[in-house]
SESETOR-325958 format. One line per 2 residues: number of its first residue (from 0); their letters; for each residue x, y, z of N, C-alpha, C. Coordinates in nm, 2 decimals. Layout:
N
NUM = a = X/Y/Z/X/Y/Z/X/Y/Z ~ ...
//
This chain:
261
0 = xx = -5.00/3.67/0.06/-4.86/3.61/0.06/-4.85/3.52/-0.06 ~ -4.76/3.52/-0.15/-4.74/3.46/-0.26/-4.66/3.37/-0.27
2 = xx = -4.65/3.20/-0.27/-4.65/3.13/-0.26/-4.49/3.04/-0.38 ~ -4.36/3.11/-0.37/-4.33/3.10/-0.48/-4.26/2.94/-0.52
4 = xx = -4.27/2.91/-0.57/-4.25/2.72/-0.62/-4.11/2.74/-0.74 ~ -4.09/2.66/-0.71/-3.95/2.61/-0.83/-3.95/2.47/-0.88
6 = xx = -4.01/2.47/-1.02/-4.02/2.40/-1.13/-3.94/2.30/-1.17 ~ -3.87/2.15/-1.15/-3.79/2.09/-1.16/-3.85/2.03/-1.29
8 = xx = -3.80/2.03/-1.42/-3.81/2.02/-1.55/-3.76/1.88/-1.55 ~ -3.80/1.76/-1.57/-3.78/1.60/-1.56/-3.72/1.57/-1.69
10 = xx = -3.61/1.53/-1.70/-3.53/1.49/-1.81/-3.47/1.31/-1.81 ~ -3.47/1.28/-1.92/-3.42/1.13/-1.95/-3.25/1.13/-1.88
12 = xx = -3.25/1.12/-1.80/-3.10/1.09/-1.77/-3.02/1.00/-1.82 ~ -3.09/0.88/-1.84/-3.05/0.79/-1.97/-2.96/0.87/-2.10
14 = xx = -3.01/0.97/-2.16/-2.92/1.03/-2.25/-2.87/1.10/-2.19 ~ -2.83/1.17/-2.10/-2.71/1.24/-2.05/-2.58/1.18/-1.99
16 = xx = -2.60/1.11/-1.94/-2.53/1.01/-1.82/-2.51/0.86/-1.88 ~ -2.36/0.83/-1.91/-2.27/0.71/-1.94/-2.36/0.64/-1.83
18 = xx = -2.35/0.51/-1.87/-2.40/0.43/-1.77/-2.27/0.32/-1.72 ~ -2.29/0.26/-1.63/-2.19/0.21/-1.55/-2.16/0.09/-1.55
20 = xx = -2.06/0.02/-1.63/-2.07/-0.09/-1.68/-1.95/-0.17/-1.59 ~ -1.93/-0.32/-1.65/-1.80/-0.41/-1.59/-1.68/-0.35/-1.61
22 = xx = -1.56/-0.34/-1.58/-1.47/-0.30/-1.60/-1.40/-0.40/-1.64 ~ -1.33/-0.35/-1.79/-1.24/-0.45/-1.85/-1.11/-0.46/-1.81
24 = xx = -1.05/-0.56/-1.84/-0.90/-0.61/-1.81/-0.82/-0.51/-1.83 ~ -0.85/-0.42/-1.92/-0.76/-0.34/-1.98/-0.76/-0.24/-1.89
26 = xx = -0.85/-0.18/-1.87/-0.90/-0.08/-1.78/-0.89/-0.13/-1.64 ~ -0.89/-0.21/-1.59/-0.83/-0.27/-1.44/-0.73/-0.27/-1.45
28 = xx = -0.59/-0.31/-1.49/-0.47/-0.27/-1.53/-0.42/-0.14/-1.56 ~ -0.49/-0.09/-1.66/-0.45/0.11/-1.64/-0.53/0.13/-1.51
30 = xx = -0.59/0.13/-1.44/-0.62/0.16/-1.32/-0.48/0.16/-1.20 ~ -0.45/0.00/-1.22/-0.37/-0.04/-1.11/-0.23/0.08/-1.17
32 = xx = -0.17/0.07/-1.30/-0.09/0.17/-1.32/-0.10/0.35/-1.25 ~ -0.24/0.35/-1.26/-0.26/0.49/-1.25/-0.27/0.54/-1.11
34 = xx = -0.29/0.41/-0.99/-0.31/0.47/-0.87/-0.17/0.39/-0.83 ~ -0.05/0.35/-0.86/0.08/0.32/-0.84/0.07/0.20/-0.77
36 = xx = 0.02/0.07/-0.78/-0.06/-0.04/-0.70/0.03/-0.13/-0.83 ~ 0.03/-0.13/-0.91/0.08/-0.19/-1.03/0.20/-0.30/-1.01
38 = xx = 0.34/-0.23/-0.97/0.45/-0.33/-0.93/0.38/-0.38/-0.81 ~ 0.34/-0.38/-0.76/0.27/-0.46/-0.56/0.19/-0.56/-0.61
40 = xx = 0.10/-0.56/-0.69/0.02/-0.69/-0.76/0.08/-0.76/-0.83 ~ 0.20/-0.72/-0.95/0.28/-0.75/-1.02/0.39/-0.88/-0.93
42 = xx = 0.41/-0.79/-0.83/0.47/-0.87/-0.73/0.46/-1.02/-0.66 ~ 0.31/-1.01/-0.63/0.22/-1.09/-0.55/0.23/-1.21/-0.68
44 = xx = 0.17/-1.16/-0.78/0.17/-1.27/-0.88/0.29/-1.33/-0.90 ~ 0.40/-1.28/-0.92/0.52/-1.32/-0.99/0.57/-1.43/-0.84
46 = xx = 0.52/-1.39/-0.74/0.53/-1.49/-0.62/0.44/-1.60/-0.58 ~ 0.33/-1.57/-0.62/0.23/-1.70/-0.63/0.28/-1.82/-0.77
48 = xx = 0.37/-1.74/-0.85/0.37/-1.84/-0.96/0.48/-1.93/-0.95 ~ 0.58/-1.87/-0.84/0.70/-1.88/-0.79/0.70/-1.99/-0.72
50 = xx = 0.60/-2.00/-0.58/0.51/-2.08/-0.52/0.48/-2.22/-0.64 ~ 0.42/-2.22/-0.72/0.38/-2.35/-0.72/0.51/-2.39/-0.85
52 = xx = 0.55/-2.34/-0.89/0.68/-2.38/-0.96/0.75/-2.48/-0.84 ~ 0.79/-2.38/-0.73/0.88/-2.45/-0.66/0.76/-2.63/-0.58
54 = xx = 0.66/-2.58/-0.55/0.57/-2.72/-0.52/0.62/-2.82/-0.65 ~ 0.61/-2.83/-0.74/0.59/-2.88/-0.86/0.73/-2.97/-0.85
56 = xx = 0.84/-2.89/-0.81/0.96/-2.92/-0.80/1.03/-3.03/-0.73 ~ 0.96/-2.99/-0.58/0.95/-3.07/-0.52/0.85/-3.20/-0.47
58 = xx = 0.72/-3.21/-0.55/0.67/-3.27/-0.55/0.56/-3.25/-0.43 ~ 0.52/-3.10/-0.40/0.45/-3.10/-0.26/0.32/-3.07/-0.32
60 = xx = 0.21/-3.16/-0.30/0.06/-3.16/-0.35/-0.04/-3.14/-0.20 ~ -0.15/-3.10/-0.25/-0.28/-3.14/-0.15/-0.34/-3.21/-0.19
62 = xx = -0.39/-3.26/-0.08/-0.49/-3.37/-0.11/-0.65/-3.34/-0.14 ~ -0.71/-3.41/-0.17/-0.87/-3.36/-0.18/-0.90/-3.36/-0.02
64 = xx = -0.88/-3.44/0.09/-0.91/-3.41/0.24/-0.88/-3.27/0.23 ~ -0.75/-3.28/0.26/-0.73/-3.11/0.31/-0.80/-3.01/0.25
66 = xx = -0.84/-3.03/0.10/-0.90/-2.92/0.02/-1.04/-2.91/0.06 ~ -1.07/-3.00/0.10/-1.25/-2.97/0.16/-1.23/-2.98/0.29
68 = xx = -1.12/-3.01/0.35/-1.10/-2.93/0.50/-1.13/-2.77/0.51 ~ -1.02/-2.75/0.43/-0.99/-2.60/0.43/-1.06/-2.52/0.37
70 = xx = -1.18/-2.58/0.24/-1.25/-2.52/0.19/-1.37/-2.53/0.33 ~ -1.38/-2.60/0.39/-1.51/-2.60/0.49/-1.51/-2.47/0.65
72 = xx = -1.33/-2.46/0.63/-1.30/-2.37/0.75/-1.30/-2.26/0.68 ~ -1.31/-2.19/0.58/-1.29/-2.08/0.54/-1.45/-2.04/0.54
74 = xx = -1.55/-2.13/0.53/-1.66/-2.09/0.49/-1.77/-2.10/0.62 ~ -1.63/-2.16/0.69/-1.74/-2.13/0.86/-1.67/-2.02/0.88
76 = xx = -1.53/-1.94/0.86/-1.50/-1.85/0.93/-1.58/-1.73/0.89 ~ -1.63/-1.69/0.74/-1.65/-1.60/0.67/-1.83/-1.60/0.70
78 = xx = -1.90/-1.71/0.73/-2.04/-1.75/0.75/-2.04/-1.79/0.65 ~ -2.04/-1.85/0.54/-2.10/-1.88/0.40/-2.15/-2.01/0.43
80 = xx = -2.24/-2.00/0.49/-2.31/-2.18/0.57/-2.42/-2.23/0.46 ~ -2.46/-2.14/0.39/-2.57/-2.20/0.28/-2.50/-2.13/0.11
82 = xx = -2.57/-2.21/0.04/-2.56/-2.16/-0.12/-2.57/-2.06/-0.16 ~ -2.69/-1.96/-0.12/-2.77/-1.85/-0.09/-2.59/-1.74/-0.05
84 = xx = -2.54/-1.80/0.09/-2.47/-1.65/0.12/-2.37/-1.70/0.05 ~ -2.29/-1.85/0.00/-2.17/-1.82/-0.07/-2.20/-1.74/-0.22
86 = xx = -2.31/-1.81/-0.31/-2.31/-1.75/-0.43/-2.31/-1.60/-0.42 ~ -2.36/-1.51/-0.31/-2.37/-1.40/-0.28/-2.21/-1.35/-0.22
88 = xx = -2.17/-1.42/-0.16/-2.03/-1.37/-0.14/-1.94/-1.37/-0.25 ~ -1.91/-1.44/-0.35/-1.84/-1.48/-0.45/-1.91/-1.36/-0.56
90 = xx = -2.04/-1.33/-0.59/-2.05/-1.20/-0.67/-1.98/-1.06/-0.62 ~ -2.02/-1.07/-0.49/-1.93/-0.98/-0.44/-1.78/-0.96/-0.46
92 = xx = -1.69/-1.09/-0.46/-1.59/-1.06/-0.44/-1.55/-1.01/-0.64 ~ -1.67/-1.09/-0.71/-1.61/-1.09/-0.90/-1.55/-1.17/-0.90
94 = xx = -1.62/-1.30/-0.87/-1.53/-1.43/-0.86/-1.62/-1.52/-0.89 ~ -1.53/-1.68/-0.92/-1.66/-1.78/-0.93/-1.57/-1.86/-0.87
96 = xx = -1.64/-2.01/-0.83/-1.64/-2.09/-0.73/-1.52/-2.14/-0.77 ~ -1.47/-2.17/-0.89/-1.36/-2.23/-0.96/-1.21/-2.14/-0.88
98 = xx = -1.23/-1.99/-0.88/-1.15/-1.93/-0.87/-1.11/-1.93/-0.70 ~ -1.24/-1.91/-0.63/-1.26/-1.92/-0.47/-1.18/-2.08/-0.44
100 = xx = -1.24/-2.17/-0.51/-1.13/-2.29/-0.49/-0.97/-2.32/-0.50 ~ -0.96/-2.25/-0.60/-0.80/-2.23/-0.67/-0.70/-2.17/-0.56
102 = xx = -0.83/-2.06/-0.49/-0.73/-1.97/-0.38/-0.71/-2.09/-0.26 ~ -0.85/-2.17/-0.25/-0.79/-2.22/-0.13/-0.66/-2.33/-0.15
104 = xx = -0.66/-2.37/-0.25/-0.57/-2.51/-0.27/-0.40/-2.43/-0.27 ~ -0.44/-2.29/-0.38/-0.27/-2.22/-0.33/-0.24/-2.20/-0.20
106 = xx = -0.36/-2.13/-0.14/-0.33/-2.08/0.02/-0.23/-2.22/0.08 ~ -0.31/-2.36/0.08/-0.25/-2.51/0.13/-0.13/-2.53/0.08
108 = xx = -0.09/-2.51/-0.02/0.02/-2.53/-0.14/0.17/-2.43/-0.07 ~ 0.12/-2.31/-0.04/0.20/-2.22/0.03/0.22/-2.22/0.16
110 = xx = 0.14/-2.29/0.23/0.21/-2.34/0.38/0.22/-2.44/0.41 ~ 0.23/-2.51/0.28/0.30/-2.65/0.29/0.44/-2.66/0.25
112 = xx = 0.47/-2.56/0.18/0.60/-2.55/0.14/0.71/-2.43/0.18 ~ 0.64/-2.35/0.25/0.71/-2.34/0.40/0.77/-2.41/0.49
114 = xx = 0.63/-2.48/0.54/0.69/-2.61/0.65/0.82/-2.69/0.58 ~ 0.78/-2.76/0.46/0.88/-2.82/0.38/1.06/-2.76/0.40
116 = xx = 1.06/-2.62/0.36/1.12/-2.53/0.34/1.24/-2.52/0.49 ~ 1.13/-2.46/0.57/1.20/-2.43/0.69/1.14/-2.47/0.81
118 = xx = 1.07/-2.61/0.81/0.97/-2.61/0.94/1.08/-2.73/1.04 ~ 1.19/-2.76/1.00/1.26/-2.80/1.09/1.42/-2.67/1.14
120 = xx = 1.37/-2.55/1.09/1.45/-2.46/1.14/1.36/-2.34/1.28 ~ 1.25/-2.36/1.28/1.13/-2.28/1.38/1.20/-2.29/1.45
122 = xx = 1.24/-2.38/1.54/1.25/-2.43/1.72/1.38/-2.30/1.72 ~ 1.54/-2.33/1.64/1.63/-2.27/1.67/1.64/-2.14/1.58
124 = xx = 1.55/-2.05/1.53/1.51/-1.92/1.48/1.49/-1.85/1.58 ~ 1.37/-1.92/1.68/1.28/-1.90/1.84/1.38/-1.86/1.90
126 = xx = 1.47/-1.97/1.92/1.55/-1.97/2.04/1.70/-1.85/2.00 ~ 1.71/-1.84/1.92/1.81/-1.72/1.87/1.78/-1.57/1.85
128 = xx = 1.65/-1.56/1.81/1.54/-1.45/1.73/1.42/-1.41/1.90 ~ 1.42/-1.47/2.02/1.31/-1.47/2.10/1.27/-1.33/2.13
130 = xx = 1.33/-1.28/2.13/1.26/-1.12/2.16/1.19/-1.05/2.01 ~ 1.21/-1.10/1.94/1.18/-1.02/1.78/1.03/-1.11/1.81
132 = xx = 1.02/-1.24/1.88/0.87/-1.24/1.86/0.76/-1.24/2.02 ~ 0.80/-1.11/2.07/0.73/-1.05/2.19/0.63/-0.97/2.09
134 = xx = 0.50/-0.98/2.10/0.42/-0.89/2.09/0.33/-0.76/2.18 ~ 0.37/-0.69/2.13/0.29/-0.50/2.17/0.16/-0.50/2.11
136 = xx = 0.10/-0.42/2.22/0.00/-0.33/2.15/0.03/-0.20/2.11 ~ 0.02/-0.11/2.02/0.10/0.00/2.03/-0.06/0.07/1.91
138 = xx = -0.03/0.23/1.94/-0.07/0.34/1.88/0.00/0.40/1.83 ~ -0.05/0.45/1.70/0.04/0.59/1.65/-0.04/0.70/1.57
140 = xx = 0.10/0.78/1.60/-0.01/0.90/1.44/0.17/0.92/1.35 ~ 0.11/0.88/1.22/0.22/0.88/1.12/0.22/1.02/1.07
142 = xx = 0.32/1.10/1.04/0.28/1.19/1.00/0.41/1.22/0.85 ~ 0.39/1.30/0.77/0.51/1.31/0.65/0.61/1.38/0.67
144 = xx = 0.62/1.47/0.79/0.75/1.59/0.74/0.73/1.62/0.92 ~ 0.84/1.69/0.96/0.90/1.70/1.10/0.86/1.80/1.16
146 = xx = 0.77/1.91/1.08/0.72/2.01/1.15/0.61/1.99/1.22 ~ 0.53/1.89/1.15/0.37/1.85/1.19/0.42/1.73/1.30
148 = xx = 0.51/1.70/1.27/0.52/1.57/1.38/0.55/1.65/1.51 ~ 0.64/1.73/1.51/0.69/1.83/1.64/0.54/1.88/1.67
150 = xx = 0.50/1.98/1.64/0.35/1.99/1.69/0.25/1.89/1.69 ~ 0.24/1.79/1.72/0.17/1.68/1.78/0.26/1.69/1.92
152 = xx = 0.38/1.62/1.91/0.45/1.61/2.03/0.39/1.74/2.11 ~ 0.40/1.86/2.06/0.42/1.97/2.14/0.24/1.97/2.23
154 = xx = 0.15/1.93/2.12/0.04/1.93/2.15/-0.02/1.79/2.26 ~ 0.05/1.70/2.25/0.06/1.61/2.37/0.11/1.67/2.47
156 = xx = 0.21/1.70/2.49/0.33/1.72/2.61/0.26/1.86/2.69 ~ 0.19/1.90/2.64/0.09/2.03/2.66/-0.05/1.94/2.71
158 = xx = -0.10/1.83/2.68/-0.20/1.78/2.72/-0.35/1.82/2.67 ~ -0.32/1.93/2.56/-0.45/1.99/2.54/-0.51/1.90/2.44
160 = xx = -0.47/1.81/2.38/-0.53/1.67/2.33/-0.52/1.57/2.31 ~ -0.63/1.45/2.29/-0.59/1.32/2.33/-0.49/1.31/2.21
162 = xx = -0.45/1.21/2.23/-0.42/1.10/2.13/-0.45/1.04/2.05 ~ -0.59/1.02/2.06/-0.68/0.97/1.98/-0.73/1.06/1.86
164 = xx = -0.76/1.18/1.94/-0.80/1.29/1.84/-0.69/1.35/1.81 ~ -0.56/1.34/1.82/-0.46/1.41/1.75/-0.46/1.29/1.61
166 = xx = -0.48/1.13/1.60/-0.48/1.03/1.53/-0.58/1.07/1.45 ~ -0.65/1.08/1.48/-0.77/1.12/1.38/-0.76/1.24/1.28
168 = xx = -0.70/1.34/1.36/-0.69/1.46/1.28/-0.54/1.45/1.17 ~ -0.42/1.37/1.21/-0.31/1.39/1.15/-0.27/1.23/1.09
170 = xx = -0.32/1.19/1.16/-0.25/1.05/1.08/-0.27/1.01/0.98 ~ -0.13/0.94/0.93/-0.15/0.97/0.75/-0.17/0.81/0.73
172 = xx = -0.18/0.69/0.82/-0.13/0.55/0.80/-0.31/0.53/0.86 ~ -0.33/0.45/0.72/-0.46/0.44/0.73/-0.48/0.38/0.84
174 = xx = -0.46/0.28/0.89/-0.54/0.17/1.04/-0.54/0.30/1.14 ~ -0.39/0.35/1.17/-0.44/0.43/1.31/-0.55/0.56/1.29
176 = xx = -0.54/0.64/1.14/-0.60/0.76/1.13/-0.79/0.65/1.14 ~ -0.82/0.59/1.13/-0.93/0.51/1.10/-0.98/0.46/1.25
178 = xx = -0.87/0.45/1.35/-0.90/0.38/1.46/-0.86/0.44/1.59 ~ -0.82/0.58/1.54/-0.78/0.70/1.65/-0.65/0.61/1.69
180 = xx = -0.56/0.61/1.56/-0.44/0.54/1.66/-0.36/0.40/1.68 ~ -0.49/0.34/1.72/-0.46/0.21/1.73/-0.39/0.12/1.64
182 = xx = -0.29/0.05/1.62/-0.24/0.00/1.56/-0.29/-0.17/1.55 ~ -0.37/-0.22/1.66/-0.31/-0.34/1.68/-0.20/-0.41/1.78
184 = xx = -0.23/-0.56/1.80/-0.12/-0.63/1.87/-0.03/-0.72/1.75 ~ 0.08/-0.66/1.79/0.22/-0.70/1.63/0.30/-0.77/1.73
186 = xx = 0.37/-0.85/1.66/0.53/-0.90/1.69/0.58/-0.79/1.65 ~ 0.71/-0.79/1.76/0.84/-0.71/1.72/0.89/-0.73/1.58
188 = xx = 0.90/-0.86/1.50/0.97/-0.88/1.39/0.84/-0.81/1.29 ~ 0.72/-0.73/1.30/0.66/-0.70/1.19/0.68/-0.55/1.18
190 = xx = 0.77/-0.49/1.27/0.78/-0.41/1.31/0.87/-0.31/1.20 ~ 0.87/-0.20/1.16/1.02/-0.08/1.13/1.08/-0.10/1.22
192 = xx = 1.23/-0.17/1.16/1.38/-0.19/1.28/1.37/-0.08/1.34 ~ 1.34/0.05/1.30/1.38/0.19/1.36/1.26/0.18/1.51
194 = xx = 1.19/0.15/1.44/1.03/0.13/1.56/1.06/0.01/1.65 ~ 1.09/-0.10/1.64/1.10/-0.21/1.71/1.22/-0.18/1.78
196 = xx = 1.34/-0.10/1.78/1.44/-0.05/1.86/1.45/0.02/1.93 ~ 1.36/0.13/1.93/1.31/0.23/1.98/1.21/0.19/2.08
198 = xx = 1.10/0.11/2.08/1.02/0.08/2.17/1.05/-0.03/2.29 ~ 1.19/-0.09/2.27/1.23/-0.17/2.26/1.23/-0.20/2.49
200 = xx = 1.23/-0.10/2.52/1.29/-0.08/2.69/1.16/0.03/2.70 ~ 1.09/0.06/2.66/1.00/0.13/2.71/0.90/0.12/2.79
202 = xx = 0.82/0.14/2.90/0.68/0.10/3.00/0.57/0.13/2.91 ~ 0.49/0.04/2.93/0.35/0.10/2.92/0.32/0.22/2.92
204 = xx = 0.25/0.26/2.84/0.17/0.45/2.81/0.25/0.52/2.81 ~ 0.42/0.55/2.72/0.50/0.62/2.73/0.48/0.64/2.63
206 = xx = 0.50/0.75/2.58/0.46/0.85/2.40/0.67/0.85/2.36 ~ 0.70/0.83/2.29/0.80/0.81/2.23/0.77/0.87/2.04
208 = xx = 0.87/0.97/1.96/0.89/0.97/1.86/0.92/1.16/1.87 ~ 0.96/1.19/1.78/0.95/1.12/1.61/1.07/1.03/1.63
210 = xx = 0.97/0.91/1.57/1.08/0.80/1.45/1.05/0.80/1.35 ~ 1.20/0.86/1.26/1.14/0.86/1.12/1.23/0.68/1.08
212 = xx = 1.12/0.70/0.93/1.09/0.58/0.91/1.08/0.65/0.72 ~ 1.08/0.53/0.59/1.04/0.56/0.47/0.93/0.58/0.49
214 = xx = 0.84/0.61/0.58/0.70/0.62/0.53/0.70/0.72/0.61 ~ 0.79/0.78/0.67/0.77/0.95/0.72/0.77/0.94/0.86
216 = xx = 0.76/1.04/0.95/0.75/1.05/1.11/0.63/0.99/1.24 ~ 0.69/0.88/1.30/0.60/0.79/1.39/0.62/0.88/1.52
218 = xx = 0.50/0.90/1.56/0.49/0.92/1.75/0.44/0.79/1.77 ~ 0.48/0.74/1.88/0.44/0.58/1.94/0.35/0.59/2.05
220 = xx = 0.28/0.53/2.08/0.26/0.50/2.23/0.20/0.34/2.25 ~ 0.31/0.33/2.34/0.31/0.18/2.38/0.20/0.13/2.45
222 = xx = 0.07/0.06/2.45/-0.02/0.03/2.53/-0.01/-0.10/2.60 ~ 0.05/-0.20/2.55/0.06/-0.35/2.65/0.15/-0.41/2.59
224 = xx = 0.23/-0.52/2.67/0.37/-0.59/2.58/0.30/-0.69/2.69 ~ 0.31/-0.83/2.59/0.27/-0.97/2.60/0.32/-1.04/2.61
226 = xx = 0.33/-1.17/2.75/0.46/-1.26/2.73/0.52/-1.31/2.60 ~ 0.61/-1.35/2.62/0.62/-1.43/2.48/0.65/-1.57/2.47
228 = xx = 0.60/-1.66/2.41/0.60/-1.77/2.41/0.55/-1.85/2.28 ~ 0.58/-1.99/2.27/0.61/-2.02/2.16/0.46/-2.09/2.11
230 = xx = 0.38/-2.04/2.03/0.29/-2.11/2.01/0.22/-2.11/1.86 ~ 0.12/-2.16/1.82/0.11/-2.21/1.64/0.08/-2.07/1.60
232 = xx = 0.07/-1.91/1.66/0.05/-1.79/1.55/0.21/-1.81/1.54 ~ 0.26/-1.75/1.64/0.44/-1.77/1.67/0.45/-1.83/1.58
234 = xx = 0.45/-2.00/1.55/0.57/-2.05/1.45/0.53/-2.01/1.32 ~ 0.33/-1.96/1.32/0.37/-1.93/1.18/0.38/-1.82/1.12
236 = xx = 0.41/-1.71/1.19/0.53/-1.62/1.19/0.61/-1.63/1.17 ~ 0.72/-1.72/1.22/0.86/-1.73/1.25/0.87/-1.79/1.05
238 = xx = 0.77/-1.87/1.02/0.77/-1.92/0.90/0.76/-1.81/0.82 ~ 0.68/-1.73/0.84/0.64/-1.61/0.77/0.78/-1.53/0.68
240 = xx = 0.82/-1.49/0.84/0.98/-1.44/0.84/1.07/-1.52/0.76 ~ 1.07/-1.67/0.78/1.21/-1.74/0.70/1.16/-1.72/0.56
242 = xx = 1.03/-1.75/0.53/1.02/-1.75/0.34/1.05/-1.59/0.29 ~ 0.99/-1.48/0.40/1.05/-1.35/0.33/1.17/-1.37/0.31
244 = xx = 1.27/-1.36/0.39/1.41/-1.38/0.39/1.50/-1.42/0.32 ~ 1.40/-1.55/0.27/1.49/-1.60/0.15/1.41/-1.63/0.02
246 = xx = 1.31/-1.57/0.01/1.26/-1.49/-0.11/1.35/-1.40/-0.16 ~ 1.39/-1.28/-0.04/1.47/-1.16/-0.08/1.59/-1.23/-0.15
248 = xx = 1.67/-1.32/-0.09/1.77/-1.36/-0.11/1.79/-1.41/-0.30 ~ 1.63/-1.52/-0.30/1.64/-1.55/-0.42/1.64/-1.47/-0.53
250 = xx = 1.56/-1.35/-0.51/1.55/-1.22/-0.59/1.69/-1.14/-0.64 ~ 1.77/-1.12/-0.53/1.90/-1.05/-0.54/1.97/-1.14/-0.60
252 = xx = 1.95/-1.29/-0.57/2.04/-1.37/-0.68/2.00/-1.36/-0.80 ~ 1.89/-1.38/-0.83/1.84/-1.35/-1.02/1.88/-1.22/-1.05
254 = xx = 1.88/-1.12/-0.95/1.92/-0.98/-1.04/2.09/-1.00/-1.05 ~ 2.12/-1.06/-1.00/2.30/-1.07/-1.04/2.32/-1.11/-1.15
256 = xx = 2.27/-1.28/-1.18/2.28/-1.36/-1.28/2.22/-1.27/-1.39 ~ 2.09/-1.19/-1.37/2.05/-1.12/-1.49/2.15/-0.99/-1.53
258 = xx = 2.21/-0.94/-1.40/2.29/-0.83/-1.43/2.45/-0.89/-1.53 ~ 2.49/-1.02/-1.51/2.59/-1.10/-1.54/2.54/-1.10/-1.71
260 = x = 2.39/-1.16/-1.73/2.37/-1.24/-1.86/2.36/-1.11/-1.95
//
């Protein structure tokens, strides 16, 4: 019997193969252009800068307490309890301690001017808005087009598969395809008007959809609805909500004025 062997000929891959370097500014930017992420960060910024203009305005600062408060909670939440795992978390992130600090003092900066903003409007938002902040548990499978959404329905209503493994196989919305489904527990106000309307009178474990939506066809299924009541995630939500709101507002007004000028 003859014994036959195959010869792997050992070559420098060093000269074959680019080697893998930092990625420059320029090239992080044509990135963010090229996978359509570009206006969404663009965004974020033009609102963080927005953020401390308006602080500046009004005169809303942090103090060094709070800053080593808040630097101290972020670093018990995250574990970074010694030198060792923060310097190791901050490589990770491509960041340095300068920059990790900066975020926390904006993070402080931005829910302090909130409060400022609208934190004597919470109580009567609550009391006008109270159902928008009931929170669900809810599942889904997102799907793009009306034919694949009807065969899911048809494929539940038939029983021949779960839910979970229909989520798995079709869902196009990363959390539920990632979690068979699962969405999470949301407030009604984080909700698609079309989805928060729709679920709105429904029991427990009822499959509801298609709801279409801009991001294509939802099947639902409702798994728990939680009292509602008023408490510090609640208001800072309700906060959440008022600065969107009149973010949008301030936006539509500068595209006027710019449409005017």
């Amino acid at each position: 019997m003859t014994n036959n062997t195959i010869e792997i000929q050992e070559t420098n891959t060093d000269s074959l193969f680019p080697t893998i370097s930092p990625v420059t500014d320029t090239e992080l930017v044509d990135y963010l252009r090229h996978s359509y992420k570009f206006a969404e960060i663009v965004n974020l910024a033009e609102e963080e800068t927005f953020i401390v203009k308006l602080c500046q305005h009004f005169n809303i600062q942090v103090s060094d307490e709070e800053w080593q408060a808040a630097g101290d909670a972020f670093r018990l939440e995250h574990k970074l309890l010694g030198v060792k795992e923060t310097t190791n978390w901050l490589d990770r992130q491509l960041i340095t301690l300068e920059d990790w600090s900066e975020g926390i003092r904006l993070r402080l900066l931005t829910n302090k001017l909130k409060e400022y903003l609208f934190g004597a409007n919470v109580d009567m938002h609550y009391i006008s808005n109270r159902d928008q902040y009931k929170r669900v548990a809810l599942s889904q499978i997102l799907v793009l087009d009306r034919e694949t959404a009807s065969k899911v329905i048809q494929s539940l209503s038939e029983e021949k598969t779960s839910f979970c493994a229909l989520a798995l196989e079709h869902s196009k919305g990363k959390q539920s395809h990632t979690n068979g489904g699962f969405l999470g527990v949301l407030y009604l106000s984080q909700l698609a008007p079309e989805i928060a309307k729709a679920i709105a009178d429904i029991p427990v474990g009822e499959v509801i959809g298609p709801i279409e939506t801009e991001l294509g066809y939802h099947i639902i299924r409702l798994e728990k609805w939680f009292p509602t009541e008023m408490s510090e995630s609640v208001r800072e939500e309700i906060l959440n909500t008022l600065w969107r709101i009149w973010l949008r507002e301030q936006q539509n007004q500068n595209k006027v004025l710019e449409g005017k000028g």
